[in-house]
N, C-alpha and C positions, 0 to 999 in steps of 0.2 A: 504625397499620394493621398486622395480621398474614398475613402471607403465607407458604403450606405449601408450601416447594420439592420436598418429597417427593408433593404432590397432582397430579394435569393439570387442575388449575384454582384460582384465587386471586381474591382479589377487588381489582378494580379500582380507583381510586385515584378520591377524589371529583373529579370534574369540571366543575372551577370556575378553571382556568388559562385565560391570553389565548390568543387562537388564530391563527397565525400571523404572530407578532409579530415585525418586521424587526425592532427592534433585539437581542430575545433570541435571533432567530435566527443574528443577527452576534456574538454574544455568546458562545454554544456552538458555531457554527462547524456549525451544522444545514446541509446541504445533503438535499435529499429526493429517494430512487431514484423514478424512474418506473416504473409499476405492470411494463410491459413488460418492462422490465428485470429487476424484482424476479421476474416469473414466471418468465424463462429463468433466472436465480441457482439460484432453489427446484428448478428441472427438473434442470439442469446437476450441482447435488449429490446429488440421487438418482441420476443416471447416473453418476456418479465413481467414490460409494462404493457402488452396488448396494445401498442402504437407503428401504424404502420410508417415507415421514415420516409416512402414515396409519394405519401397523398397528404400529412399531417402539414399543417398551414405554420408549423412552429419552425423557426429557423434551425437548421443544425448547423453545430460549429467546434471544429477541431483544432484546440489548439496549439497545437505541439505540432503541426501535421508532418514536419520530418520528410522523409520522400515520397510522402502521398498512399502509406500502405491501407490506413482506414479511407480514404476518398475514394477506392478502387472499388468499394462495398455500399459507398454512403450517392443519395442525389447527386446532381451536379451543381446543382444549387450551394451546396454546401458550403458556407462559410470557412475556411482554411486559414491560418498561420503559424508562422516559425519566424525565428531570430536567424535560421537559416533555411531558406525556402531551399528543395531540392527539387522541385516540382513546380511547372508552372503556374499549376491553380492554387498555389499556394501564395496568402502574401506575408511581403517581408512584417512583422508587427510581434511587439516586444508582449507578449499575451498579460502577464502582469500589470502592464502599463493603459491595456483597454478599457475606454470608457464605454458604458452599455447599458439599456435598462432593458430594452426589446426582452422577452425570455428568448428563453434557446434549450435545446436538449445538445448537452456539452457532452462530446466522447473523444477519445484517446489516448494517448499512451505518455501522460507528461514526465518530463525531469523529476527522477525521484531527489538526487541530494543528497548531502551528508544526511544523516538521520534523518529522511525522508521530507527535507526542511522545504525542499522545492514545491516536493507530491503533492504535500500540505498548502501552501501560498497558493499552487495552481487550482485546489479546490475550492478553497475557500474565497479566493476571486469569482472563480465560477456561479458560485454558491450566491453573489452579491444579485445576479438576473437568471441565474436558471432555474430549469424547472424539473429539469432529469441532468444527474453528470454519471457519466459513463466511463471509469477509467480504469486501465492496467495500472495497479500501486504495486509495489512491494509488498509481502504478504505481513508486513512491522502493521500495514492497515487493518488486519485482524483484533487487532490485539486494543483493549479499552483506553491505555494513555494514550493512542493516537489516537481513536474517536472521538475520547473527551476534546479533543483539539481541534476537532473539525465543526463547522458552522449547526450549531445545535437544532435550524431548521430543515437540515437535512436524515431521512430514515434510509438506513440501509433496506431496499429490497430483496436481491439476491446477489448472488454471486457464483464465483467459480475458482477454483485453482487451476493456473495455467501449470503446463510440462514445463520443466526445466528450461526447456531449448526453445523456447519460444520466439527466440530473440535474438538479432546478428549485430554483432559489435565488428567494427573494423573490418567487414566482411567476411566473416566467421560464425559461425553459430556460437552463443555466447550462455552458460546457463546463468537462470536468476531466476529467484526463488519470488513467484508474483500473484498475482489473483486479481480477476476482473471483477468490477462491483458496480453497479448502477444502484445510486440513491437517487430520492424523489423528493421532492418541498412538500411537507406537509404544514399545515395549519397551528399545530400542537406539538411544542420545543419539544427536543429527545432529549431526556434528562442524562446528567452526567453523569458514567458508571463509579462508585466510591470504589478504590484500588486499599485494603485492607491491608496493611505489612507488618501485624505482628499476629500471634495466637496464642491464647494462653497454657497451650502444648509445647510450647520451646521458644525461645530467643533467638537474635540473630545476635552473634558475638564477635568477639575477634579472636585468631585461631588458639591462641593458649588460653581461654577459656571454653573452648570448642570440643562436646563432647563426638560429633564427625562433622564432616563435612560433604554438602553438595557442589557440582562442579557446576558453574555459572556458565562458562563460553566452551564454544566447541566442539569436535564432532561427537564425543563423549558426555556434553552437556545432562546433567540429569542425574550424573553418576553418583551413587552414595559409597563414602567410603569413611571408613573407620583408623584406619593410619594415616595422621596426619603429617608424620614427619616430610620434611622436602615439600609440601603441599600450597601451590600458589599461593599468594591470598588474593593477586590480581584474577583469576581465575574461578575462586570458588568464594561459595559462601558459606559460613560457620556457625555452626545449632547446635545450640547449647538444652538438653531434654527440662524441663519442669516435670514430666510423667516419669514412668517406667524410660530408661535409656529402649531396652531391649523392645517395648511396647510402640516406641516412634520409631525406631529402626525398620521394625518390620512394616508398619504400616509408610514410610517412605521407599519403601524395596517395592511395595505394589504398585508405588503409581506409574501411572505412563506418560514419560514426559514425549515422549514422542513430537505429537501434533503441538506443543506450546513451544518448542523449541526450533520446528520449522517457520514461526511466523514470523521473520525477518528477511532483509533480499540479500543478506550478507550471511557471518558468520552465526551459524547455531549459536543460540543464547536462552536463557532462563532469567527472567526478573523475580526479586522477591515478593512480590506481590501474586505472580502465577506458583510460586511455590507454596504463599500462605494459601491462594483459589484453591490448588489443583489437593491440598492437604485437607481443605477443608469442604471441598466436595468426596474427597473419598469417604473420612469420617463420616457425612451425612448419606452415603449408601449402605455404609455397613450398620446403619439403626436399625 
């Protein structure tokens, strides 16, 4: 099958794949945006970048398009693939494998992956000809070790946190913790964030040196606690005070791990480096 990336139309992939097949779909890690959803994505990106997607001379192209929830919003023009087309304007094409220089303004909802391993490849292929990418990630894309990882000519413009339920797996509403982002290419590389993991307020130890500990994974994530007996060590992480014990204590009781702990599409979790962040942004408010 031949497909013209320089055309606004190609021809579609024959359509003779299973159709909504649980176990391909656990297989690729298909999760499907809801129509709602995919309308405010397509709205939200015309208002960011002030481009309108009906008269704009730039190709668009989806590539993950799944059962066609973003195409119900996007031209007809639009460029479309999946590894499993559900949809006839979809063609069959392995997105990773795409050869292209034409630009394109890329949006959709790609394969996130173990450790968002896919999300990642699917942008940063992107990244190789586009000029705007537009995707539902996992909200792990918040957070600076994913960004350092993503193609450093791209700037985050805006975003959004999607509802839980954004999204139907196996035909069910499925919750997962995500956020919609449109970057842009700019001219002048986005420098890499340096991820700090120590402070000269306390140590990260191991737990019999551990004057408490915070709890690392889980819906408790965040948690400071002072009896360590019985206390994971797969779970938590152990600080050991250089100040006042009683003087870090209290100043880790104020912070709010809240929002740093939602940023992943799996289980609540805390890195040490948002512990060393989130410690030493408080410090510098209370100056």
């Amino acid at each position: 099958m031949t497909i013209y990336h320089n055309q606004k139309s190609f021809t579609p992939a024959p359509f003779d794949l299973p159709i909504n097949s649980k176990e391909l779909s656990r297989n690729l890690d298909k999760f499907y945006t809801k129509p709602e959803v995919a309308r405010q994505c397509v709205s939200d990106l015309e208002n960011w970048t002030g481009i309108n997607l009906n008269t704009t001379k730039t190709d668009l192209l989806e590539p993950s398009a799944g059962a066609g929830a973003f195409l119900d919003f996007l031209p007809s023009c639009t460029l479309a693939y999946d590894l499993l087309p559900e949809d006839r304007r979809i063609a069959r094409q392995d997105f990773l494998k795409l050869e292209r220089s034409e630009p394109a303004i890329v949006i959709g909802n790609p394969p996130f992956g173990k450790s968002c391993s896919l999300a990642i490849l699917f942008f940063n292929h992107a990244a190789t000809f586009a000029e705007q990418i537009a995707f539902i990630v996992p909200r792990t894309f918040e957070k600076d070790s994913i960004k350092n990882r993503l193609s450093p000519q791209f700037h985050l413009l805006n975003q959004r946190v999607l509802e839980r339920d954004s999204f139907m797996f196996e035909g069910k509403s499925h919750p997962v913790s995500c956020v919609f982002q449109v970057w842009e290419r700019r001219h002048d590389l986005r420098p890499k964030t340096k991820l700090p993991t120590v402070h000269p307020d306390f140590d990260f130890v191991v737990r019999e040196e551990a004057d408490f500990a915070i709890q690392r994974v889980g819906e408790h994530a965040g948690t400071v606690k002072t009896c360590l007996r019985g206390v994971s060590k797969n779970s938590h992480n152990f600080l050991r005070a250089n100040i006042s014990i009683e003087e870090l204590l209290a100043k880790f009781r104020a912070i709010d791990f809240t929002e740093a702990k939602a940023r992943t599409a799996g289980q609540a979790s805390i890195a040490k480096t948002e512990i060393v962040a989130l410690y030493s942004d408080l410090k510098a408010n209370l100056r």
